[in-house]
C-alpha positions as CSV (number, residue, x, y, z in Angstrom):
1,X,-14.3,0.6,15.8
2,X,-13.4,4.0,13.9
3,X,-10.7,2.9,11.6
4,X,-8.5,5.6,9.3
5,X,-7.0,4.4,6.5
6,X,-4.7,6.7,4.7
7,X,-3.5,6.5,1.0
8,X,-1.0,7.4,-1.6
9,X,-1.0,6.7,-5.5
10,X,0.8,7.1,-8.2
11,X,-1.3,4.9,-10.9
12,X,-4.3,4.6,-9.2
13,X,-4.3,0.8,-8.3
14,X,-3.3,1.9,-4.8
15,X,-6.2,3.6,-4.7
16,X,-8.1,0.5,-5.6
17,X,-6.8,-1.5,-2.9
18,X,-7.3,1.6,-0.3
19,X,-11.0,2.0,-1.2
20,X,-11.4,-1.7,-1.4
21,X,-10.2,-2.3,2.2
22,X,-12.3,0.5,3.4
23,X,-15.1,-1.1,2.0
24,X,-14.0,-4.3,3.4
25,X,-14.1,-3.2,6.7
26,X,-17.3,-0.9,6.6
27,X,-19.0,-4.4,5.4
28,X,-17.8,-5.8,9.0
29,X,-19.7,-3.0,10.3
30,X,-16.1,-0.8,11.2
31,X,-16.3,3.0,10.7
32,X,-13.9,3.7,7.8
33,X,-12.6,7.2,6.7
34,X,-10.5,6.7,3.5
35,X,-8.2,9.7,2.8
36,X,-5.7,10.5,0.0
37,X,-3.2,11.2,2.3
38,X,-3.2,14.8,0.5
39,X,-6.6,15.1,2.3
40,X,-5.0,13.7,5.6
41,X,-4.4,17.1,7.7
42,X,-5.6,17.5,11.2
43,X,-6.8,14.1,12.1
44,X,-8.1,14.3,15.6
45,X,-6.5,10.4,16.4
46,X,-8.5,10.7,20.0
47,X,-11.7,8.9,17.7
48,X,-9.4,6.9,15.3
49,X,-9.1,3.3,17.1
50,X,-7.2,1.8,14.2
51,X,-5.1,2.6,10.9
52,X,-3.8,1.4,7.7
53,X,-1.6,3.5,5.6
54,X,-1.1,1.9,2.0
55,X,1.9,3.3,-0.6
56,X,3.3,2.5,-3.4
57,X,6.9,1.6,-4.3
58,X,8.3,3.2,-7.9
59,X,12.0,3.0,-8.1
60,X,13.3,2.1,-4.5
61,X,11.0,4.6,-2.7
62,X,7.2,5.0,-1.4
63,X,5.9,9.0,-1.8
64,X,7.5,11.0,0.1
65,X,4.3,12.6,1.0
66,X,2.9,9.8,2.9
67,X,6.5,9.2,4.7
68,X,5.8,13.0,5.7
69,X,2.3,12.1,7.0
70,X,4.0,8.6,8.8
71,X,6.7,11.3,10.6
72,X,4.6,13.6,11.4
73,X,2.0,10.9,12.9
74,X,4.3,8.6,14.0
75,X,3.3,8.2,17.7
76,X,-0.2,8.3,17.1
77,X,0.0,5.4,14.6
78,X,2.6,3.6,17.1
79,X,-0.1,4.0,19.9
80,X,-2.9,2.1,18.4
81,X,-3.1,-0.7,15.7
82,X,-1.6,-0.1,12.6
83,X,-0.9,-1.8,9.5
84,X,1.1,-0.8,6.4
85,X,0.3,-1.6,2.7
86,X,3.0,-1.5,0.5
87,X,1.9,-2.1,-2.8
88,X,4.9,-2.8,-6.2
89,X,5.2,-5.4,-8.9
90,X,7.7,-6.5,-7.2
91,X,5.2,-8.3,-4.6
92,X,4.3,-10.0,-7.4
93,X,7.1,-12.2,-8.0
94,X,8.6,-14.9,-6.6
95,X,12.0,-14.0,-6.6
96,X,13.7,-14.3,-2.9
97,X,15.9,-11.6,-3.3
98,X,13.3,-9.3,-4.6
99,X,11.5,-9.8,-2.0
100,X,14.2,-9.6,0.6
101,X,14.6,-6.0,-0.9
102,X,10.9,-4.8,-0.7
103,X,10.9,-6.2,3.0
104,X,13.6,-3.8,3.8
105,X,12.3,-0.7,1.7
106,X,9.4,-1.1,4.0
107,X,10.9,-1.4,7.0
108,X,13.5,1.5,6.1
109,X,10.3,3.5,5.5
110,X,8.6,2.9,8.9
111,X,12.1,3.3,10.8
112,X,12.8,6.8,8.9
113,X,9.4,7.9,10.4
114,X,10.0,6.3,13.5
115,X,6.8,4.6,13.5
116,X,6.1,0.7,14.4
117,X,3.5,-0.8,12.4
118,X,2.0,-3.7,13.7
119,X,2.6,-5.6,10.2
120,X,3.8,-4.9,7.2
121,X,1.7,-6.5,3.9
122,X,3.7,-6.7,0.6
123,X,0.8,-6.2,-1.9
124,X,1.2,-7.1,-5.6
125,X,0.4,-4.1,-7.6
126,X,-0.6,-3.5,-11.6
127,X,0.8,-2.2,-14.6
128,X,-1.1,0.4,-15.9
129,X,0.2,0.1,-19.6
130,X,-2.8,2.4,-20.6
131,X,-2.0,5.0,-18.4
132,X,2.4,5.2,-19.4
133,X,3.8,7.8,-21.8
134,X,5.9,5.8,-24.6
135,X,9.2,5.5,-22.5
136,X,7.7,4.8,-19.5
137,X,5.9,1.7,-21.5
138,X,9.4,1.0,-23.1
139,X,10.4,0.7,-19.7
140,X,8.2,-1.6,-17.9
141,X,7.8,-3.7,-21.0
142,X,12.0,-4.4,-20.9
143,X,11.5,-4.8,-16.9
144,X,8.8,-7.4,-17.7
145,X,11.1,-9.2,-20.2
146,X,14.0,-9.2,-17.7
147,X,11.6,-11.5,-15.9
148,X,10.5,-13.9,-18.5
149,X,7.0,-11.5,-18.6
150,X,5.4,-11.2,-21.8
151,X,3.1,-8.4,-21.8
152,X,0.9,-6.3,-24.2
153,X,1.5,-2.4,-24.1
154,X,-1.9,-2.3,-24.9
155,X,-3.7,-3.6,-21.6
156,X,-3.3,-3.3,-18.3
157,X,-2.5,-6.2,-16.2
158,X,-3.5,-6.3,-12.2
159,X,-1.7,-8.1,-10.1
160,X,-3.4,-7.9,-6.4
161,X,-4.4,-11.2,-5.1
162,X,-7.8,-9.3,-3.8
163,X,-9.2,-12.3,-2.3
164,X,-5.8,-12.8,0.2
165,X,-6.5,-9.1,0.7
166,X,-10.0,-9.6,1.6
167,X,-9.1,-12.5,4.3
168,X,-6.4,-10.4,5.8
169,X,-8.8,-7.2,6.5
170,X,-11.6,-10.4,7.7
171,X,-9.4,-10.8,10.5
172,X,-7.7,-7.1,11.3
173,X,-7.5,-5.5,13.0
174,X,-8.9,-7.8,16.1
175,X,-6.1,-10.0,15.3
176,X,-3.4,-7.3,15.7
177,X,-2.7,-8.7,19.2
């Protein structure tokens, strides 16, 4: 099975899980092309059997250039298996009503390109403390305390349960129904 899976970052740990769930299926002998979705243009979806698109949330919103790419693509991904990764800090927690909120981001997302994933995977993300200007550190170090997070401004701290994200691509997409 040819599948495509499609990518935007902001950080990079997007990236991470992208390459690592093209890897995970390759090892389950699928065909995987992984594309920044920058790279995504003309994709001939007549030998792409499956897809995953993967994007990061920063304040409220995924990049707008993948929700371009989801429009545009929209009832190709609708016509075959599809899954979409969204990836925040947010996954992270264990707050209800955090969670309630990131569920709904998504799904505003997918309806505002009028495309129907098959499921929609909340993926805890990272800070990438050694990567932030000073205010953006300020920043996510007073988020962090909001939530009773201590964290040092000097390392980065990964979130992503990889081995939940290794049993969900075990199964995908043949589970997809």
């Amino acid at each position: 099975m040819k599948i495509l899976v499609v990518y935007a970052t902001t950080e990079g740990q997007t990236r991470r899980i992208a390459r690592f769930v093209a890897g995970r299926l390759a090892d389950r002998g699928h065909g995987a092309e992984l594309l920044p979705v920058s790279d995504a243009e003309e994709i001939d979806w007549a030998g792409v059997d499956a897809a995953v698109l993967a994007g990061s949330l920063h304040m409220g919103r995924v990049q707008a250039d993948l929700a371009a790419f989801a429009a545009e693509h929209a009832a190709a991904l609708t016509a075959r298996p599809t899954l979409f990764l969204q990836v925040s800090l947010a996954a992270a927690g264990t707050d209800p009503e955090e969670h309630a909120e990131i569920e709904r981001i998504a799904e505003d997302f997918c309806a505002a390109a009028g495309w129907r994933p098959g499921r929609i995977v909340q993926v805890a993300g990272a800070f990438r403390f050694t990567q932030y200007d000073f205010f953006r550190r300020w920043a996510m170090r007073h988020i962090a305390a909001q939530k009773g997070e201590e964290v040092d401004p000097g390392q980065d701290r990964e979130y992503t349960d990889w081995e939940a994200l290794a049993a969900l691509f075990d199964a995908w997409p043949e589970d997809s129904g």
